[in-house]
C-alpha positions as CSV (number, residue, x, y, z in Angstrom):
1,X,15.3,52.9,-33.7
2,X,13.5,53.1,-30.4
3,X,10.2,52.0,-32.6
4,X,11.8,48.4,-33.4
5,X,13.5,47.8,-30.3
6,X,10.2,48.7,-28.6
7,X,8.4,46.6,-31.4
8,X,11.1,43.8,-30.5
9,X,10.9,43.6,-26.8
10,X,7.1,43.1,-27.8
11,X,7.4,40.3,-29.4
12,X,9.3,38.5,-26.5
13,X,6.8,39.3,-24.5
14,X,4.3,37.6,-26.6
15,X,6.3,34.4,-27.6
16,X,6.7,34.2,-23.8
17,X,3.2,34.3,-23.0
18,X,2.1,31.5,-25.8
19,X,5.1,29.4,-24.2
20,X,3.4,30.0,-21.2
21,X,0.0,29.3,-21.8
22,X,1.3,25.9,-24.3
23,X,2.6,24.5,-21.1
24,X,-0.5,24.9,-19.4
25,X,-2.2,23.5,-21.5
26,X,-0.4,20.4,-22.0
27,X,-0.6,20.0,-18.1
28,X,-4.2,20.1,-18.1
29,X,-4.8,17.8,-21.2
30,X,-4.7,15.2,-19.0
31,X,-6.3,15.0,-15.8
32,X,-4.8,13.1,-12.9
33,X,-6.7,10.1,-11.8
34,X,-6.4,8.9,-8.3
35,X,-7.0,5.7,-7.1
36,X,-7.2,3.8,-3.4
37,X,-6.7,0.3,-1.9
38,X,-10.4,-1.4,-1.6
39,X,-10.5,-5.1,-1.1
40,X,-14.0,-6.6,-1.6
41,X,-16.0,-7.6,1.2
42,X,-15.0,-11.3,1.1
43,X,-11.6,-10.0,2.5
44,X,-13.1,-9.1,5.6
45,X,-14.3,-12.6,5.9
46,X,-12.6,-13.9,9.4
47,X,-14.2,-17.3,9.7
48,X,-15.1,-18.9,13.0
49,X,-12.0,-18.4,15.5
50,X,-10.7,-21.0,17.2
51,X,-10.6,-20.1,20.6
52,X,-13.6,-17.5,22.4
53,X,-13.8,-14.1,21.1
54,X,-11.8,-11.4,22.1
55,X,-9.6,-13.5,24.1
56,X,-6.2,-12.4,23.5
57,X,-7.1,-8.8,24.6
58,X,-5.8,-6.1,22.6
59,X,-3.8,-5.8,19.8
60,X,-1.9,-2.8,18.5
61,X,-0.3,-1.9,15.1
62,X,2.1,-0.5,14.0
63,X,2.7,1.9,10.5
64,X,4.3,-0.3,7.7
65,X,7.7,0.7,6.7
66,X,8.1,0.8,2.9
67,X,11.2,-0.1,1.1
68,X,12.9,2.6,-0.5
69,X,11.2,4.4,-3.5
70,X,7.5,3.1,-1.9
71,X,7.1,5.7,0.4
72,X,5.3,8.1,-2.1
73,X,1.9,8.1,-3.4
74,X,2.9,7.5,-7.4
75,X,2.4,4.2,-8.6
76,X,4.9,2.3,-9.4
77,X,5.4,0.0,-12.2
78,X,8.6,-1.8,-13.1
79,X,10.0,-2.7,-16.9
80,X,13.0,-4.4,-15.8
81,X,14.8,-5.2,-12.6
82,X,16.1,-2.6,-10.4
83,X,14.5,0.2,-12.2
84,X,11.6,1.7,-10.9
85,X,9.4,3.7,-12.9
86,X,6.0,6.1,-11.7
87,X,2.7,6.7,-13.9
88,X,2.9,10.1,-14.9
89,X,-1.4,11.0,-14.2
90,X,-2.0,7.8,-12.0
91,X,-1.9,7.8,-8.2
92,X,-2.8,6.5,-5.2
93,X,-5.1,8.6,-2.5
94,X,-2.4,7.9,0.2
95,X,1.0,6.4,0.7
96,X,0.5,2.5,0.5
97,X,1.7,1.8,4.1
98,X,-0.9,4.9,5.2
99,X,-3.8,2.9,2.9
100,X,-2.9,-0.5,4.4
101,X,-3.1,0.3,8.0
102,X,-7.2,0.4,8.2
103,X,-7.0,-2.3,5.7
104,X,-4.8,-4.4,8.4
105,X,-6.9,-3.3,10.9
106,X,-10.5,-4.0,9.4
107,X,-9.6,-7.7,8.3
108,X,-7.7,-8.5,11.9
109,X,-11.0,-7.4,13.6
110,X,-12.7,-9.3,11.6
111,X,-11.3,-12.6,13.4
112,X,-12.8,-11.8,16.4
113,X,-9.8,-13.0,18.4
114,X,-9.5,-9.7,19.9
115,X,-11.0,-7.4,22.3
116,X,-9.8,-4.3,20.1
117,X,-7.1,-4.2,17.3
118,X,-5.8,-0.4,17.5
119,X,-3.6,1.8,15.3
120,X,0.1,3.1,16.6
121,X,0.3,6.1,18.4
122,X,-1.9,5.3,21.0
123,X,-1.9,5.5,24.6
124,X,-3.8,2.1,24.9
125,X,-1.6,-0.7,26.2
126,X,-1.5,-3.4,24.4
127,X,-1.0,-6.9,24.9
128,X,0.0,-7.9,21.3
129,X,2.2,-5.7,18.9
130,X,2.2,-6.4,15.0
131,X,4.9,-4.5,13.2
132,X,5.4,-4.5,9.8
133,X,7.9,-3.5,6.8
134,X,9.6,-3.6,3.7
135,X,6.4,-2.8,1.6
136,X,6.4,-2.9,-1.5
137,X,3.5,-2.4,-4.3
138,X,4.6,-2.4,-7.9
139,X,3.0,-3.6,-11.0
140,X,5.3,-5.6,-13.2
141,X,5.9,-5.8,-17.1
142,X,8.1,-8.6,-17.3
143,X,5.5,-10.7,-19.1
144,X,1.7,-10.5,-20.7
145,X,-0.3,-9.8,-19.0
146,X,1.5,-7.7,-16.3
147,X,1.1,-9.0,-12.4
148,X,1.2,-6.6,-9.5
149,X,3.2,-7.2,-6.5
150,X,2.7,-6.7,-2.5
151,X,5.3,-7.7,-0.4
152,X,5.9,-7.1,3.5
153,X,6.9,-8.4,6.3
154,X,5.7,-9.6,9.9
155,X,6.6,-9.3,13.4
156,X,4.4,-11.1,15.8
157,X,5.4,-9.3,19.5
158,X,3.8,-10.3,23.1
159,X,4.3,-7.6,24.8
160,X,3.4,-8.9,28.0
161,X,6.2,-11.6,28.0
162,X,8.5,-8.8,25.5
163,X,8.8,-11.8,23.3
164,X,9.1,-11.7,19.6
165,X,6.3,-15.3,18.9
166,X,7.6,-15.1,15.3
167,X,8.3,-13.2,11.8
168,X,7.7,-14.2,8.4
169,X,7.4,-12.5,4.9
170,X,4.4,-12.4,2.5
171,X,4.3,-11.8,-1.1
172,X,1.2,-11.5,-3.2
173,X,0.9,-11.2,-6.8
174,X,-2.1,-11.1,-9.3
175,X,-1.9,-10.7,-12.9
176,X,-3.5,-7.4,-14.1
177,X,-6.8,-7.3,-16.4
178,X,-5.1,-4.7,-18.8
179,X,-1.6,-3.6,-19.4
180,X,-2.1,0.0,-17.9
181,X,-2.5,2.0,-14.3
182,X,-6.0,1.0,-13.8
183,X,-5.8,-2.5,-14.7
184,X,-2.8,-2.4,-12.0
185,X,-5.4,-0.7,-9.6
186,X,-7.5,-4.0,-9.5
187,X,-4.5,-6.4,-9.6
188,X,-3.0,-4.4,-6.2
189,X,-6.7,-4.7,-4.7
190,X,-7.1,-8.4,-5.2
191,X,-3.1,-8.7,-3.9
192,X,-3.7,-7.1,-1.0
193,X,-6.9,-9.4,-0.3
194,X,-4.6,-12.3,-0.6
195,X,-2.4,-10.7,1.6
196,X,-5.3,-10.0,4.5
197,X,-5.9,-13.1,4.1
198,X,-2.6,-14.6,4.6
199,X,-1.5,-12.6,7.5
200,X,-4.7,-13.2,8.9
201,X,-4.2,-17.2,8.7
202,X,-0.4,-16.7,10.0
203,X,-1.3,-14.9,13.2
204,X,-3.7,-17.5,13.5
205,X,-1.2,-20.2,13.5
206,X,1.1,-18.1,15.9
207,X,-1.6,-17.7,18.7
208,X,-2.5,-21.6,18.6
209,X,0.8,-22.5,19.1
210,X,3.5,-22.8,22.0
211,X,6.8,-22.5,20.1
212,X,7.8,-20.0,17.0
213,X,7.7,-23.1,14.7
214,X,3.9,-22.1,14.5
215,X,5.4,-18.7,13.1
């Protein structure tokens, strides 16, 4: 009697451990891949400014606020409005808004319209603030191929005058090169180029101007 419960007890043990050690395996069959925002170097591109280099001082910027369900490293990929889904081994290497900030930062410097474009917190006072939010980066399935989506928007401050010059909302989307994470990867890289690009341009129009109908 003691033999078979001992024997018994045994075998729990053992169907215990091979549960164990099937789960472990499954969550190592595939290993997670982890991915970053890169625009190529034609992003950077700032063209010849307008006005002398550097001459509306310094400009400081502020994190991006993401919407709701953005504010995560997953990526995230939608099948159907409303309903937002993550890649099970596919990630980004930071938050969006935390990857976007040097990416804001590189391209704005790239203008040359500034004496030094500088991250939020910082003691340095600034003399222009750009603030940022409701980010959102998503690839989409609604149709073949699948397109992937950045969306934020703008706040243009002087902070000298504590006057908001203007707001407006950008949206970029590229269709993807294959209908899986990594062909989302290069569609959100050549999104956020457009979007450099177009915020870029906007502040742009917002310094040359005297009203907010530039902005």
């Amino acid at each position: 009697m003691v033999i078979r419960d001992v024997m018994r007890s045994f075998g729990v043990i053992l169907l215990c451990c091979a549960a164990a050690a099937c789960a472990l395996s499954r969550s190592t069959d595939e290993p997670v891949h982890t991915y970053v925002l890169g625009p190529a170097e034609s992003a950077w591109d700032g063209g010849t400014p307008a006005m002398p280099p550097g001459v509306h001082g310094v400009l400081v910027v502020g994190l991006p606020q993401a919407e709701a369900g953005f504010e995560q490293p997953r990526i995230a990929y939608v099948q159907r409005p409303y309903e937002v889904n993550y890649y099970a081994t596919n990630q980004w290497a930071d938050t969006p808004a935390r990857m976007l900030v040097p990416l804001l930062i590189h391209s704005l410097e790239s203008t040359g319209l500034w004496r030094a474009v500088v991250p939020m917190p910082t003691t340095v006072r600034g003399d222009y603030r750009l603030d940022t939010s409701g980010l959102l980066l998503q690839q989409e399935f609604f149709q073949q191929p699948s397109r992937t989506r950045i969306v934020l928007r703008a706040q243009l401050i002087d902070l000298n005058d504590q006057r908001l010059m203007g707001a407006r909302s950008f949206d970029a989307l590229e269709p993807a090169p294959s209908d899986d994470a990594y062909g989302g990867v290069l569609a959100a890289n050549r999104a956020a180029a457009q979007l450099l690009h177009a915020v870029k341009d906007w502040i742009r129009s917002c310094l040359k101007g005297t009203g907010q109908s530039n902005c």
